[in-house]
N, C-alpha and C positions, 0 to 999 in steps of 0.2 A: 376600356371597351372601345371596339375598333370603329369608323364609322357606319361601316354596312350594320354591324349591329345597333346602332344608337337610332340609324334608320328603321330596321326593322321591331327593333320596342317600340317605337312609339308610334308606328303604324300598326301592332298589334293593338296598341292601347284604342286605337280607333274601329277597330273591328277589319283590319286589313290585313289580307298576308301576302307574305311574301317569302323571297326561299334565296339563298345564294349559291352558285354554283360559277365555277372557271370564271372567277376575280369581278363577277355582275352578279351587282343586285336586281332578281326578277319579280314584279309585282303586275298581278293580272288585275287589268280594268274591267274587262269581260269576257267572254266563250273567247272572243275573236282579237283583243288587244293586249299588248302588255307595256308596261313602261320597263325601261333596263339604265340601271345606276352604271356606271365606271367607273371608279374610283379615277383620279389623275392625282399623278404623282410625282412626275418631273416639275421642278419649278413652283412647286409649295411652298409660302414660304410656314417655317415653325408656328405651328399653332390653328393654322387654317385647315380646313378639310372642303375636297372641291371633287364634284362627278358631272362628267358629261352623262346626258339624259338624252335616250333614245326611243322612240317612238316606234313598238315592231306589231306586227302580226303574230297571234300564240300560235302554240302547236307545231311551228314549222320545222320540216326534218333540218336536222343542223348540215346536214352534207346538200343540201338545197340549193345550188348556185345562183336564183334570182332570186333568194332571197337578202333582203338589206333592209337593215333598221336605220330607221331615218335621223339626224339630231335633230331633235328639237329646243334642249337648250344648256343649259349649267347652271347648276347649283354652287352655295356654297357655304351651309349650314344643316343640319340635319331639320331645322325647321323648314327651308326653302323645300327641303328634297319632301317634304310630307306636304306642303302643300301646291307643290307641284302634282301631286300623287292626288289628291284632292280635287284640284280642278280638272285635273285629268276623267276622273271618275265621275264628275258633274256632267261634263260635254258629253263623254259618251251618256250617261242617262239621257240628255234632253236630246242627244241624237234619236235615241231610242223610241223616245217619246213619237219626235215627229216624225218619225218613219211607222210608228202604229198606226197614228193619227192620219195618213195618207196614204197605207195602205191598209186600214181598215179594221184592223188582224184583232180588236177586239169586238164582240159580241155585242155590246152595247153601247157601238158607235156605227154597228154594219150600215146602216144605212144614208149616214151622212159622210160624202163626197168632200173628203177636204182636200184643197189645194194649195202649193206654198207660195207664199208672196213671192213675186220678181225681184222687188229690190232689199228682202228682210228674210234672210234665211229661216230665222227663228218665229216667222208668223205663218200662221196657217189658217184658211177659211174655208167655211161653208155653206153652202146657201140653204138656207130652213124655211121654213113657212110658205106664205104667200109672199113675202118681197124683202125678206132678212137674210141676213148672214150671222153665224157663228163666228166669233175669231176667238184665237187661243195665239198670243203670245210668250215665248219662254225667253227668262232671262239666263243667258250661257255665259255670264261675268260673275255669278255667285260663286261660291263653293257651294251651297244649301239652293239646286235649282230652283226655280218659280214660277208658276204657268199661270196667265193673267186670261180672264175669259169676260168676252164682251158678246150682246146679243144687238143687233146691229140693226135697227130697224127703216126701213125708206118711208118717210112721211107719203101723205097724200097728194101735194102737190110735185115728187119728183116727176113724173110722168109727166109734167105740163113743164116744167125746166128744161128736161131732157127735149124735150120737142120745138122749145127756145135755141138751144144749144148748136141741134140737128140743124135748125134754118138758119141759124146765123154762120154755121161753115158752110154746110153741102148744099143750101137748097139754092136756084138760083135767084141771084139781087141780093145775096148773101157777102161773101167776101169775093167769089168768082175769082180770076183771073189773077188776082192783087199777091196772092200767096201761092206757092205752092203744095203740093200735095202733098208730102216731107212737114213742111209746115203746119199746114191744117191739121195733118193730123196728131202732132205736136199739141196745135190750141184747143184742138177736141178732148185732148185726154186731160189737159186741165179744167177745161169747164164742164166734165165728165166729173171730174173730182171737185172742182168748187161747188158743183149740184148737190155733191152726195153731200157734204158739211153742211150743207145748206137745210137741208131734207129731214138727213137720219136723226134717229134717237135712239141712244144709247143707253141699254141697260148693264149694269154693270154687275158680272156675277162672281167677282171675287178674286182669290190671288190662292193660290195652293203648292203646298209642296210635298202633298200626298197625293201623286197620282193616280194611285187607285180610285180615290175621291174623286178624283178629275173627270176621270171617265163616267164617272154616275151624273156627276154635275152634267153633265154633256148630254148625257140619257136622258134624262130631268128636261134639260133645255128644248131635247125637240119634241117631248111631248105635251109642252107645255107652248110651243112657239106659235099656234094660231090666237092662242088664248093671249099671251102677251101682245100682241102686235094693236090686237081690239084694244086693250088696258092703256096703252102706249101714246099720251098725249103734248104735244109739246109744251115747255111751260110758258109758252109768251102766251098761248091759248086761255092756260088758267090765268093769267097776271089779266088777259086783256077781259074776260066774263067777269072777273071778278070787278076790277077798272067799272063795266060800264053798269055793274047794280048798283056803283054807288056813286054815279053821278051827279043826279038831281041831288042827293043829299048832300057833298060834297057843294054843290053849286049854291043851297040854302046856306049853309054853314060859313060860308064865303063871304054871302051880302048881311052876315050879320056880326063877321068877326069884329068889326072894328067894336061893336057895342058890348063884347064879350071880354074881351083882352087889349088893352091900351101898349102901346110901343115898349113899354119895359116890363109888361108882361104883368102886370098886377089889376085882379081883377076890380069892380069899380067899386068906388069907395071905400077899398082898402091901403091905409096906409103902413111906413115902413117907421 
């Protein structure tokens, strides 16, 4: 069995097809991608099997002169070439993904406005409620993608940080003259983000790799996002109510330990 076929078994075995025509192996990612096998053949040594891997556009007329498939890399096993085929298949999916997720294109996200992070391709937000954001995270290093969804909430005091933040760059008696404007506003967009750390509280609603699911979780999330935000308390809040019911008790139990438990721990008049 030749390699293009050792290839294409065991991408059918995965539910993938594929076809061979003029000495390339072609397997579509999607409507719009394909990957393409080469065999190489000079320079093998006995025993080896080895294909340059090309990255094209489907569909395109073959007499098309701007068209050119790009290398992206080389195999050199029929395992390497199926899982090359694999992540291949992955990337475009969570491309997919966030290109719905920011442009909208299902029914049961029309309403929320998401946008992609600047520095994290694969994160995307939105703002919900009264002062939260959605985030949706995908992981694009799996073979088996995964979209991580967080409900992002801003405590009650960012609004009184943020306006800390405000006076301590822009207002004046502030930093004034000492920095520049390039700078400032550099130190603003970190303590724009050391606010937010500070602030938010995070609900965490899971990891999926049923996207279909995804999008219902996402539906779920903004009709549920006023009602969460009320729900949404920090927990030094609960440690410190809790803290101060039981104080005086706590301070009783105190002036009377020495008479309760002796330095090796054994209560009175009991011996060893």
């Amino acid at each position: 069995m030749g390699f293009y076929e050792e290839v294409a078994e065991s991408l059918d075995s995965e539910g993938i097809e594929s076809r061979v025509n003029d000495a390339t192996l072609f397997v579509p990612v999607s409507s719009d991608l394909e990957i393409q096998f080469v065999e190489i053949e000079d320079g093998v040594p006995g025993g080896m099997s080895a294909a340059n891997v090309f990255l094209a556009m489907a569909d395109v007329a073959e007499d098309d002169e701007e068209f050119e498939a790009a290398l992206v890399g080389v195999v050199f096993s029929v395992e390497e070439a199926v899982a090359t085929v694999a992540r291949h298949v992955a990337t475009d999916l969570v491309v997919g993904v966030i290109r719905d997720l920011i442009d909208g294109t299902d029914s049961r996200i029309v309403d929320l406005q998401f946008e992609q992070d600047a520095s994290d391709a694969l994160r995307v937000s939105a703002e919900i409620g009264e002062s939260s954001e959605l985030v949706v995270t995908l992981d694009g290093e799996s073979t088996e993608p995964t979209a991580h969804v967080e409900f992002i909430s801003l405590g009650e005091g960012f609004e009184e940080l943020m306006d800390q933040a405000i006076s301590e760059v822009w207002d004046d008696g502030g930093l004034g003259e000492e920095y520049s404007e390039m700078e400032r506003q550099a130190m603003f967009r970190g303590l724009v983000a050391n606010v937010a750390d500070m602030s938010e509280e995070v609900l965490d609603l899971g990891e999926y790799t049923d996207f279909d699911r995804l999008f219902d979780v996402l539906a779920l999330a903004q009709a549920q996002a006023l009602h969460w935000e009320s729900l949404l308390v920090p927990l030094e809040t609960l440690w410190d109510d809790d803290g101060d019911d039981g104080d005086d008790e706590g301070d009783e139990y105190d002036e009377e330990d020495d008479d309760i438990v002796d330095v090796d721990g054994e209560l009175p008049g009991q011996s060893v």
